[in-house]
C-alpha positions, 0 to 999 in steps of 0.5 A: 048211156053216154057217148063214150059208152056206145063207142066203147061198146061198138068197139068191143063188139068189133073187136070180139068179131075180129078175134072169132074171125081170127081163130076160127077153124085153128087151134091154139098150137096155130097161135104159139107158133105165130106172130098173130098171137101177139095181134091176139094180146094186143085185141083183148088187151084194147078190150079191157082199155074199152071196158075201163073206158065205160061208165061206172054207172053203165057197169052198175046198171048192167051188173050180169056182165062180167066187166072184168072178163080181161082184168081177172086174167091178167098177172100183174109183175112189178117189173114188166107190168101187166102179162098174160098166160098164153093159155088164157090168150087162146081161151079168151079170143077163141071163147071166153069174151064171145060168151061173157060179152057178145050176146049182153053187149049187143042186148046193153045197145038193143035197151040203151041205143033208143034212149040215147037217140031220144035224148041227143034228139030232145037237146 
């Protein structure tokens, strides 16, 4: 693993907790109404830039993760660019990355993080 694998996963970690502190106890309804669902956009558009940012053999090796948890939900208009439903934002910060991400990231630095010590040691 490399070092902008671990910050990367680090901080989709703490992003996915900041988005369950976020939205735990609301409703969607809450969200449409709020200037805190653009701070929602913003939190899983920055995990998929940090998915992106992992290796391509990190993505490989663990390849029971679902890297394109974000991607696979974006629209995409030759005009405005990237979008997102506001229904999938709601379903995504309140469920979907917590259950695609957390428990398999949290395993990827529990297998990963001892060989990556080793080896910045060893050098």
């Amino acid at each position: 693993m490399k070092k902008k694998d671990l910050l990367s996963i680090e901080r989709i970690i703490n992003i996915i907790n900041e988005l369950n502190i976020l939205t735990n106890g609301k409703d969607s309804n809450y969200f449409f109404d709020s200037l805190e669902l653009n701070a929602l956009i913003d939190l899983i558009y920055e995990v998929d830039i940090n998915i992106n940012k992992i290796s391509f053999d990190l993505k490989e090796k663990y390849s029971n993760i679902n890297w394109a948890v974000v991607a696979s939900e974006k629209d995409y208009d030759e005009v405005m660019g990237p979008s997102i439903n506001i229904g999938t934002v709601w379903r995504l910060a309140s469920k979907d990355l917590n259950d695609a991400l957390m428990d398999k990231l949290n395993q990827l630095l529990v297998n990963e993080i001892p060989a990556y010590y080793k080896n910045i040691c060893s050098k």
